[in-house]
C-alpha positions, 0 to 999 in steps of 0.5 A, spaced: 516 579 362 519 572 362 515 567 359 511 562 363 516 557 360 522 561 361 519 562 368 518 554 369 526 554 367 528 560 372 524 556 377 527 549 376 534 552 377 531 556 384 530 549 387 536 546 386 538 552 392 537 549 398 531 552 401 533 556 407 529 559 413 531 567 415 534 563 421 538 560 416 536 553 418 536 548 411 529 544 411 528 537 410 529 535 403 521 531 403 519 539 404 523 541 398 520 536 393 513 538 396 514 545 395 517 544 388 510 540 385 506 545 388 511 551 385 511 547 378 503 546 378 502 553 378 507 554 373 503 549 368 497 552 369 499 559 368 503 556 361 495 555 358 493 560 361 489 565 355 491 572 359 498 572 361 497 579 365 491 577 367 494 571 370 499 574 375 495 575 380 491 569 379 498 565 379 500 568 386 494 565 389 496 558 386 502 558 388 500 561 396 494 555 396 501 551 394 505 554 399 500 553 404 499 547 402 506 544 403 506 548 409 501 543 413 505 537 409 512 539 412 508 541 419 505 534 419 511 531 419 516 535 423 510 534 429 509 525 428 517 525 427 519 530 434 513 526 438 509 532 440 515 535 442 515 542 446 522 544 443 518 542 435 512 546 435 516 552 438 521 552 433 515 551 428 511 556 430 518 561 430 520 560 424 518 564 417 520 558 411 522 562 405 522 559 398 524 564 393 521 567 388 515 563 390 514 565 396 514 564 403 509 560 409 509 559 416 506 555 420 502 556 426 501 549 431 495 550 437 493 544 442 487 546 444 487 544 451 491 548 457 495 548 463 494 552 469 499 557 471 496 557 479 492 555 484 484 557 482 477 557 485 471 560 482 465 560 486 461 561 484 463 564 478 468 568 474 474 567 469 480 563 469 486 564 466 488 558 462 495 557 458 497 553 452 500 547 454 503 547 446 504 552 441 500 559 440 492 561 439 490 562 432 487 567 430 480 567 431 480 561 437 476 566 442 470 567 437 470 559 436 467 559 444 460 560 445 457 565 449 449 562 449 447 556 449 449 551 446 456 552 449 462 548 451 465 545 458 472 546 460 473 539 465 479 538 469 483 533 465 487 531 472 480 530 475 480 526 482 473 524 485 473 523 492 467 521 492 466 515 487 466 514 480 466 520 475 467 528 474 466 531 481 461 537 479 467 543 481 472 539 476 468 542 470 464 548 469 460 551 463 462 557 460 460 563 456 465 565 452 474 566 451 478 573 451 485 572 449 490 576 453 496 574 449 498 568 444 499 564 449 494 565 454 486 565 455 481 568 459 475 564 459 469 566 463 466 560 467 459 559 469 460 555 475 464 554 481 471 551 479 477 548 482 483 547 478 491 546 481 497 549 478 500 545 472 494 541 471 491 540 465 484 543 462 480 541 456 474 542 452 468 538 452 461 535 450 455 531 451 453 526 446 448 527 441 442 524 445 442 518 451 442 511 450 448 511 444 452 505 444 460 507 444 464 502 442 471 501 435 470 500 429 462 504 430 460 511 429 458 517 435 454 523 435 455 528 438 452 535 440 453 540 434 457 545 438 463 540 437 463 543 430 467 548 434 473 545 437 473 537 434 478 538 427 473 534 420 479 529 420 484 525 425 481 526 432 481 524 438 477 524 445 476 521 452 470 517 454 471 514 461 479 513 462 479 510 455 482 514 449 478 513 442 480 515 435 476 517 431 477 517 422 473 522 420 467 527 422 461 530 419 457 536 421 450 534 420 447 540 422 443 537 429 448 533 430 456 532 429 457 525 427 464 522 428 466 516 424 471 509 425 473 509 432 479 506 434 483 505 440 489 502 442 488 501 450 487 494 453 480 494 457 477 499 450 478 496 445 471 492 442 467 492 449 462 496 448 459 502 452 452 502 451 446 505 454 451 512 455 447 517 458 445 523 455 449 528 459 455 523 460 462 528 458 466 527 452 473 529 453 477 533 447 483 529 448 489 533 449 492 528 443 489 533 439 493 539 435 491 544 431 496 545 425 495 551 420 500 554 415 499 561 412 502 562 404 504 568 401 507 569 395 507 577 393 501 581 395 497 573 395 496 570 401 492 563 403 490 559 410 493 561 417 485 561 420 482 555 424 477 555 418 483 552 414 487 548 419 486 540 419 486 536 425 494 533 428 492 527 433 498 523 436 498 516 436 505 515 440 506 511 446 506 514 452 512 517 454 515 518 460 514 524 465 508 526 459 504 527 465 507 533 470 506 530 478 502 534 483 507 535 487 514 537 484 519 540 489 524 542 483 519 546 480 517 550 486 520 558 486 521 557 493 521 551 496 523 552 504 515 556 504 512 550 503 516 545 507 516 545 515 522 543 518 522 541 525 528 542 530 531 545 534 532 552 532 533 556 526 540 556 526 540 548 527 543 546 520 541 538 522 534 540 517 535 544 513 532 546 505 536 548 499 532 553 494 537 553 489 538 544 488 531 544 490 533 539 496 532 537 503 538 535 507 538 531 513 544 531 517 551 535 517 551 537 524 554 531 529 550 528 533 545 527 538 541 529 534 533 529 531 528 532 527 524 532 520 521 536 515 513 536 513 510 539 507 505 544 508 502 548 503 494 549 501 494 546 494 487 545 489 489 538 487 484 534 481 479 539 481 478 539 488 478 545 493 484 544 498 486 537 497 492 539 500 491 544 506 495 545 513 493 538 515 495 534 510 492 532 503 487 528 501 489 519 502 483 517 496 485 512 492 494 513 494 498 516 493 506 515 488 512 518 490 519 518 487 525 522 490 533 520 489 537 519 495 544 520 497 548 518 503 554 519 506 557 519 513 555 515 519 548 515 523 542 511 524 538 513 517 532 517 515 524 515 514 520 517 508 513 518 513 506 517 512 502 519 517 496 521 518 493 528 519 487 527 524 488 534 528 488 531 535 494 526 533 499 530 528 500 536 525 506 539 521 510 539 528 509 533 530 516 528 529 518 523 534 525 520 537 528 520 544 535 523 545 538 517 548 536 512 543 537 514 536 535 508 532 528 511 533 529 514 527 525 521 530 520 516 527 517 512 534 519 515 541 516 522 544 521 527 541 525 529 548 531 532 547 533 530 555 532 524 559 528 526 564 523 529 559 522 537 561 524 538 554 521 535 548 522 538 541 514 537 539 511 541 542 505 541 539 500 538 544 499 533 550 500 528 545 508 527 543 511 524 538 508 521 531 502 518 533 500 512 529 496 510 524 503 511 520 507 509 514 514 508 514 520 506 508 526 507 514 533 507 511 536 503 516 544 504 516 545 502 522 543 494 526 540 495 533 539 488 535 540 485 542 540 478 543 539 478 551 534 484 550 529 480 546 529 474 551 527 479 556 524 485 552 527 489 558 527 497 554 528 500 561 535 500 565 533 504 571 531 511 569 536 509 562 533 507 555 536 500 553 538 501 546 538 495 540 531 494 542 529 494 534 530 487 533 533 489 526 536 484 521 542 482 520 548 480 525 553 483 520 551 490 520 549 490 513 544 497 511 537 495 509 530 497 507 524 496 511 517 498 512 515 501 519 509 501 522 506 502 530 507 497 535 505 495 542 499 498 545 500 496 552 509 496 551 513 496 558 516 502 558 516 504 565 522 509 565 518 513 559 511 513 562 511 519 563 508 524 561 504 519 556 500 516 562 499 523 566 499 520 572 494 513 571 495 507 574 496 501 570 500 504 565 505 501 562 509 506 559 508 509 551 507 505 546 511 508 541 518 506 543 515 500 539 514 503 533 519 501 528 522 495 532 520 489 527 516 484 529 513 487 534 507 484 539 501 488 539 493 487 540 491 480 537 487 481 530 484 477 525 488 474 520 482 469 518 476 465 522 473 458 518 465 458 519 463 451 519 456 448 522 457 448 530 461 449 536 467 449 537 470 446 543 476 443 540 483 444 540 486 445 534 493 441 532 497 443 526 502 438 522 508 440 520 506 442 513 502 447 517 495 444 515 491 445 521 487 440 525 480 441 529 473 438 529 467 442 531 460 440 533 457 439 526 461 432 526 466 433 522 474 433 523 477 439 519 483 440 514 485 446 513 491 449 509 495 454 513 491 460 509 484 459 511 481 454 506 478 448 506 483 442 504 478 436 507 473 435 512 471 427 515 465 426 516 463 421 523 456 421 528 456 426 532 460 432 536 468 432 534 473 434 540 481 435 539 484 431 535 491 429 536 497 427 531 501 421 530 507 418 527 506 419 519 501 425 520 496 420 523 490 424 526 486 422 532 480 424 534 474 423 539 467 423 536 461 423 540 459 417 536 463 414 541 468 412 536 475 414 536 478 415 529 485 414 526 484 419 519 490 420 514 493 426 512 489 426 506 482 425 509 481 418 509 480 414 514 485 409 517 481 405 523 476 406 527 475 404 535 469 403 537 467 404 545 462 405 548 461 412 549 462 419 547 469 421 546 472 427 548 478 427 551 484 429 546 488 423 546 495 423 549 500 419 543 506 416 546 513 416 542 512 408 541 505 411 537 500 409 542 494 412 544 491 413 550 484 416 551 477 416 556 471 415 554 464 416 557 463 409 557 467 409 564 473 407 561 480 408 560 482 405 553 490 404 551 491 402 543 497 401 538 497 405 533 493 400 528 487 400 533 488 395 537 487 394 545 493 394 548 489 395 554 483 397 558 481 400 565 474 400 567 473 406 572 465 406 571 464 413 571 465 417 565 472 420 564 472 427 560 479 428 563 484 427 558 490 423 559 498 426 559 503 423 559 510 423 564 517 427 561 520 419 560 512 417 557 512 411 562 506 414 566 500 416 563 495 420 568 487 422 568 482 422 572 474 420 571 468 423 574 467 419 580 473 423 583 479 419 583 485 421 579 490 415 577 497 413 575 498 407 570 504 405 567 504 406 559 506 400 556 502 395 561 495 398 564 498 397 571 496 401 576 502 406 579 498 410 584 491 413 585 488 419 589 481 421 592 481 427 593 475 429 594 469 424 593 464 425 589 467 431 585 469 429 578 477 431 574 473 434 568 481 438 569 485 435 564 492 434 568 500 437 566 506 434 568 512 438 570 520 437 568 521 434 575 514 429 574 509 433 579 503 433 576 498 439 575 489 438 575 484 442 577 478 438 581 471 440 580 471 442 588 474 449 587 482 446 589 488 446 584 492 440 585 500 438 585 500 431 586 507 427 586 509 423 580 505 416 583 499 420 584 499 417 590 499 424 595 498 431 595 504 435 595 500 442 594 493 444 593 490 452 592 483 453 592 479 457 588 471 457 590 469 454 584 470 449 579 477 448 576 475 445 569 480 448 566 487 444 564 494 447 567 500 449 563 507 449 567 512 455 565 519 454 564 519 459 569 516 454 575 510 458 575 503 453 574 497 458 570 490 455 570 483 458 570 477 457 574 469 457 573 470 463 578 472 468 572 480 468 575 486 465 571 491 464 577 498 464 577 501 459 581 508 457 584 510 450 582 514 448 587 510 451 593 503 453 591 504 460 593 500 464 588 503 469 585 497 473 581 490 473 579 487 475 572 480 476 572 477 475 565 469 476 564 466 469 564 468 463 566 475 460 565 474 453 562 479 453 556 486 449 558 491 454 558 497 455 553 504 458 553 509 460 549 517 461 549 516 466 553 512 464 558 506 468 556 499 466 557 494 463 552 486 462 554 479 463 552 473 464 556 465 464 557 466 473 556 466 470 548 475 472 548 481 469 547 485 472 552 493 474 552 498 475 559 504 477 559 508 472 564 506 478 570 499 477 569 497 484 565 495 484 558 498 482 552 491 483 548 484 480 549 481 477 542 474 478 541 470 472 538 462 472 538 461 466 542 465 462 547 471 460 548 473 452 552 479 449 547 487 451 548 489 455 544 495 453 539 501 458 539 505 458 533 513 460 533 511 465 528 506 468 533 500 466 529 495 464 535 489 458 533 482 458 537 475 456 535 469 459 538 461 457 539 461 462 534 462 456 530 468 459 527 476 457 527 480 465 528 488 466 526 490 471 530 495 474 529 499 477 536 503 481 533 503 488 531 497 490 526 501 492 521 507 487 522 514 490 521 517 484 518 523 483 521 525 479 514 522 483 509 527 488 507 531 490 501 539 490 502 545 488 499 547 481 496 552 479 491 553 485 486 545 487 486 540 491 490 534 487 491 536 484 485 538 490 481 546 491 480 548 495 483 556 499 484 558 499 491 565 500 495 562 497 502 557 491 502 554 493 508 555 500 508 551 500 502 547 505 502 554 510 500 553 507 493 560 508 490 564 515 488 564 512 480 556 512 481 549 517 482 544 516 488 539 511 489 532 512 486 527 511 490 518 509 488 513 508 493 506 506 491 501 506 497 494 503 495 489 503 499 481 500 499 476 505 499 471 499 502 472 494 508 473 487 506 471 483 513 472 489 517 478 491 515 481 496 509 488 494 504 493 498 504 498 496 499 506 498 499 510 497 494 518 500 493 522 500 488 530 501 489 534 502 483 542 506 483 544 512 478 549 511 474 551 519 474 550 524 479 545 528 475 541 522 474 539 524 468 540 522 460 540 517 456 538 510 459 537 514 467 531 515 472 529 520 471 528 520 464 525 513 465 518 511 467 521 510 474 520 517 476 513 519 473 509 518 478 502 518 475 504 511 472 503 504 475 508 499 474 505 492 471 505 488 477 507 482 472 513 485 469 515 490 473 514 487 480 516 491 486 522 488 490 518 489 497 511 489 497 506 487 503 499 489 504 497 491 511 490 491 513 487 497 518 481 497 522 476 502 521 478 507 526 485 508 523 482 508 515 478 513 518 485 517 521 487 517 515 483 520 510 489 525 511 495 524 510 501 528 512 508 526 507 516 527 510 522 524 512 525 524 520 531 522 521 537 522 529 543 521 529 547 518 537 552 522 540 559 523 535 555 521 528 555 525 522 551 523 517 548 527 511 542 525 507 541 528 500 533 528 498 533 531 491 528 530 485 522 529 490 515 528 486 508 526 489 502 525 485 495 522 487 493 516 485 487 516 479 483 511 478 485 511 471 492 512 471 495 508 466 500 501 466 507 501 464 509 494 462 516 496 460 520 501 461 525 502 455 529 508 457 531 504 464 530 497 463 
């Protein structure tokens, strides 16, 4: 027998050969110098040792210790090196390390937490079979799991709570006890109803010690004693609240096991204190943890292996890209087409169709006409959440993230990736839009008829055709549908034929875009598609959703913001050209406020402030009921006063030379230069509340007082032109209008309207309405004069002859002055507490609600924002146009060599969406939150897109999408490092949040006649947004 130093020798020339695996695999040299101190140590010892025989077997234990030893070493650096990866601990848990003569080790590497192969719903009770998410199940593990009281919880990593904050009771159960089926896979006995998703994440936890404990860094936790046996003595991790901590070391005090040195790294955790924790509060086992165990053997001697010799391995890395699987994932579906409808014509029709093998949805490669879309549609346990996704959809909740790559080819109109709400009495998984005659519908507006006369429609799933809003939509627009004559007559109809070019897309070049859509017009004019939308009633216009993804669509009035000040407001507002905009209200002030709603100044005077006028240099004047009128500079100060003898509250008329010219109830009428001096004055001796106008040429100004007479003087000298007496006695509380050709317009407190000639010395025509006309008239470009009376009626007038065209009836009386746009649409308010929009036929545009009266002139922006105040002391925005706006200028295109500011390879700057052949596809991310709480009576949804080109077809590898953070769809984007290129928060009305509390996902496209287009959808990933998701600020691999 070799003496233990000719031993020593033997073994020192042994370590100079490499050291191999039985897979012939050379290990790291760090793991050589480990496994030669522990062998040598053995030596040493065995060299003192007063037994030599006796010693051999004493010395293969040693050197097992040491090969064990250095089995955990090396694993603990394989594991740290690789990050955690899957292909490592594989490669670890699979090979046997052989050191000869010493002996041998192998390792075994265990994540204490699982993964759900299916779909699972226990109720109330019963087993759930569960995965290891890494590596295999050590020997014992199944005895570690209580079967009595105290006993471990499994939780759903992945939780989503629907109601609120926390874990929802059907995401976590306790149970009692584990069965191991095979080395990867567990069955465990759960006492409770549990819901768990395929692919999600389950994890162990535990209750804190007692209730009040404080967490926080740097501190110490107890918890209760059954943590013994899941949490490792050293290098552990847990989840509190969204927030990782590290703890260094932990004790096992008998009633309670105490972890110590708590760390975290996360923004929002670190040194912020959690106090007060209740007692039954769930201390996640995070699954950062891992579970290392090595085995050694050297001859009959064998030492580790078990758990009760394993040591706690806990990650520290940064998060990786993709880390966290998506809820939803096409290319991990084993039969995609199962769980996707498609919406066409036939079976055969090969316009839709689903590639099981690519994991792909194609649209297109059929030429044109054509229409249709694909839906998904499959019953999913989502987040602990029983059917969070069924037949009529999935579960909004907090939003939702999507990625997908896009490939183009051909010539079509584009697709739509679509959001549409799953109320059962509006869309279903066969519900898709479209009109055969007008392709630029997308299959996303429109009522799905595949013939004009509408005898065939490809959605059938009920009375109500067509995509049926509240809906989302990203359109990838290849094709600019716009008509200039069409947008000045917004005539969809020739006869029975759609007109085409209605979408008032942008770009006159042609240029490819992306958008956002949404629904448009309640009452759009359709006539030649009423039916069968209206089903026989009258009125109806026609159906609503051949607006819906036209931009900047008109639509019902809704609030962008109102002003509370301290009284009535019976003024007009007036806007400067910096946008600040100008009213005054009872409370005695003149407001200033910035075109976004806030106060920028307010000017105080003694009483009432009527309408304000604006002068040359931003002057503002206005009426007070203190009898003054005030000249007010820009930035709220005042210029000069005038002072008369009674309250103004006429708006003045300020001429181009800077005159103004007013009333007063001191009886008079006053003409000033723009210093505030009297330029002249006529005293009719009566109150004058009409407000002064001005002739086309400003050489006439024209008013009438209360005691009945209606006056013409020449501007500049006060001398009198002409007057009229129509009626005695009957005051002009009416404000009068000058058309082109100097007729002029004023309603009399006697009931009639009046034409007069310029000289206001005859009456050309009068109409008569049986009530006071208080109300101010506004003259059409297209010679139709519109003015309302205290009969509740707004009349449409000839210019030129005084034949009436039409009537509107409102509910109150109509005192307001009359505004209009470019289109000649109507603009007023009335007593009924609304703000009333006409089209120029006389039916309605939108009716806004307010809380009190309405009597000044709205104001008409050219953005179609709309200004009116209320005696509800407010000041509203409306905005007439669509709720949500589909911007007409908010889009991602092509400019100069990048993609909404990405560089980007393209052969044809318009037709960009084809990429380039020396490219990969487009990759696409949506992010749509949403409020789950109103804010003014209303909810955010916020959408944001990103659009990035591959370098290669796969779009995959080293510095691609999809091993980027760009396609993980359970992280958010740093809104300041990684802005999105097209953003826009929409707000929705009650009823429509509520439509939307399901949501169904998928695309529809259309091609015209003679196209053929194909779309490529690959890569599609969705997941639900958590309120815990973390935030990436960089993106290393895709920068």
């Amino acid at each position: 027998m070799p003496s233990p130093l000719h031993r020593l020798v033997l073994a020192a020339h042994a370590l100079r050969r490499p050291l191999r695996s039985q897979s012939g695999n050379l290990l790291a040299y760090v793991v050589v110098v480990m496994v030669i101190f522990g062998f040598l140590g053995a030596l040493m010892v065995s060299l003192f040792s007063t037994s030599l025989a006796g010693s051999a077997e004493a010395n293969a234990r040693r050197r097992a210790v040491y090969l064990s030893e250095s089995g955990l070493r090396y694993g603990m650096s394989e594991l740290r090196g690789s990050g955690f990866g899957a292909s490592a601990i594989r490669r670890l848990n699979t090979t046997r390390y052989r050191l000869d003569p010493a002996g041998e080790f192998v390792i075994n590497v265990f994540s204490p937490w699982f993964e759900s192969a299916a779909n699972q719903s226990l109720e109330p009770s019963g087993t759930v079979r569960l995965n290891v998410a890494k590596g295999r199940v050590p020997e014992g593990f199944p005895g570690r799991i209580p079967v009595t009281a105290p006993r471990l919880r499994l939780v759903n990593f992945d939780f989503i709570n629907l109601s609120g904050t926390g874990i929802p009771e059907t995401a976590k159960t306790w149970v009692s006890g584990a069965a191991l089926v095979d080395e990867n896979t567990l069955d465990f006995q759960a006492d409770d109803d549990f819901v768990v998703g395929k692919g999600e994440t389950i994890c162990f936890s535990v209750h804190p010690f007692a209730a009040g404990q404080t967490l926080m860094t740097l501190g110490n936790f107890d918890l209760q004693p059954v943590a013994r046996n899941i949490f490792p003595l050293r290098d552990g991790a847990f989840r509190f609240r969204n927030c990782d901590f590290y703890y260094r070391s932990a004790e096992d005090l008998g009633d309670r096991f105490r972890l110590y040195n708590l760390s975290s790294t996360q923004m929002g955790c670190i040194g912020i204190p959690f106090m007060n924790i209740p007692g039954d509060e769930e201390i996640l086992f995070s699954p950062r943890n891992y579970l290392l165990s090595a085995r050694g053997v050297s001859g009959e001697a064998s030492y580790g292996g078990d758990l009760d010799h394993a040591i706690g391995v806990t990650s520290h890395a940064g998060l990786a890209p993709n880390e966290r699987g998506a809820d939803i994932a096409f290319e991990e579906e084993s039969d995609l087409a199962s769980i996707l409808r498609q919406v066409k014509r036939s079976e055969s029709d090969r316009f839709v169709t689903v590639d099981n093998e690519q994991k792909a949805i194609l649209l297109g490669g059929e030429a044109g006409p054509a229409l249709g879309g694909v839906w998904f549609r499959d019953t999913r346990n989502i987040g602990g959440v029983r059917e969070y996704c069924n037949a009529q959809g999935c579960f909004f909740n907090e939003g939702v993230r999507v990625f997908f790559t896009l490939q183009y080819a051909g010539q079509g109109d584009g697709l739509v990736f679509v959001l549409a709400n799953g109320n059962p009495a509006k869309n279903d998984t066969a519900s898709v839009g479209g009109d055969i005659e007008q392709s630029e519908l997308l299959g996303f507006a429109g009522d799905s008829r595949l013939d004009a006369a509408g005898t065939l429609f490809l959605d059938n799933s009920g009375p109500a055709r067509g995509l049926l809003p509240p809906k989302i939509g990203l359109e990838f627009d290849t094709r600019v549908n716009y008509s200039a004559a069409l947008e000045q007559s917004l005539r969809y109809c020739e006869d029975s034929r759609l007109n085409r070019d209605t979408r008032n897309d942008p770009g006159a070049d042609g240029r490819d875009a992306v958008h956002y859509v949404f629904w448009g017009n309640s009452a759009l004019n359709v006539p030649c598609r009423k039916e069968p939308y209206c089903g026989g009633a009258s009125p109806c216009r026609g159906d609503p959703s051949y607006d819906d993804n036209r931009h900047n669509a008109t639509g019902d009035g809704t609030r962008n913001w109102f002003y509370l000040t301290g009284g009535n407001i019976e003024s007009s507002p007036a806007v400067a050209a910096d946008g600040t905009i100008y009213f005054g209200s009872w409370d005695g002030h003149l407001y200033a406020l910035n075109p976004n709603g806030t106060l920028r100044w307010r000017f105080a005077t003694g009483g009432r402030v009527y309408s304000p006028a604006l002068g040359a240099g931003g002057t503002i004047y206005v009426g007070s009921e203190d009898g003054n009128l005030y000249a007010v500079h820009p930035d709220g100060y005042e210029t000069w006063r005038y002072a008369t003898g009674g309250a103004v509250t006429t708006r003045p008329a300020v001429s181009a030379a800077g005159n103004i010219y007013f009333g007063s109830d001191d009886g008079s009428f006053y003409a000033l230069t723009s210093g505030g001096a009297l330029l002249w004055r006529y005293p009719d001796g009566f109150p004058i509340r009409s407000s002064a106008a001005l002739s086309p040429s400003g050489g006439t100004v024209y008013f009438g007082s209360d005691q009945g007479v209606f006056y013409a003087f020449t501007a500049a000298s006060g001398i009198l032109v002409g007057l009229t007496i129509p009626s005695s006695a009957n005051a002009f509380r009416s404000s009068p209008a000058v058309g082109p050709d100097g007729r002029v317009f004023v309603g009399n407190d006697n009931g009639r309207i009046y034409a007069f000639n310029s000289a206001a010395s005859g009456v050309v025509w009068s109409v008569a309405t049986g009530e006071a006309v208080r109300s101010s008239p506004a003259v059409g470009a297209n010679g139709v004069v519109y003015v309302g009376s205290m009969n509740d009626r707004l009349y449409a007038i000839d210019a030129a002859t005084g034949d009436l065209r039409w009537t509107y009836t409102a509910g109150g009386n109509i005192q307001s002055p009359v505004a209009l746009d470019a289109d000649n649409h109507v603009y007023f308010g009335s007593d009924d507490n609304r703000v009333h929009a006409l089209y120029a036929d006389g039916s309605v545009k939108w009716v806004f609600e307010t809380l009190g009266d309405v009597r000044g002139k709205p104001l008409v922006m050219p953005d179609g924002t709309v200004y009116a105040g209320s005696f509800d002391y407010r000041l509203y925005a409306i905005n007439q146009f669509a709720n949500p706006k589909n911007y007409r200028d908010r889009l991602i295109t092509y400019d100069s060599g990048r993609v909404g500011g990405a560089p980007a390879v393209v052969e044809d700057a318009n037709d960009w969406l084809k990429g380039a052949a020396s490219r990969g596809p487009w990759a696409v991310r949506l992010e749509v939150t949403r409020s789950r709480t109103a804010s003014g009576g209303t909810y955010a949804y916020t959408l944001k897109t990103w659009l990035r080109q591959c370098a290669t077809p796969a779009c995959s590898g080293e510095n691609e999408a999809l091993s980027s953070f760009f396609a993980d769809t359970r992280v958010k984007y740093s809104p300041l490092t990684r802005p999105a290129q097209l953003e826009q928060t929409i707000q929705l009305l009650p009823a429509d949040h509520v439509d939307f509390e399901r949501v169904l996902f998928g695309f529809t496209t259309q091609t015209g006649p003679g196209d053929l287009q194909t779309a490529t959808i690959r890569n599609f990933r969705l997941s639900f947004i958590r309120p815990g998701d973390p935030t990436v600020s960089e993106d290393p691999t895709w920068p």
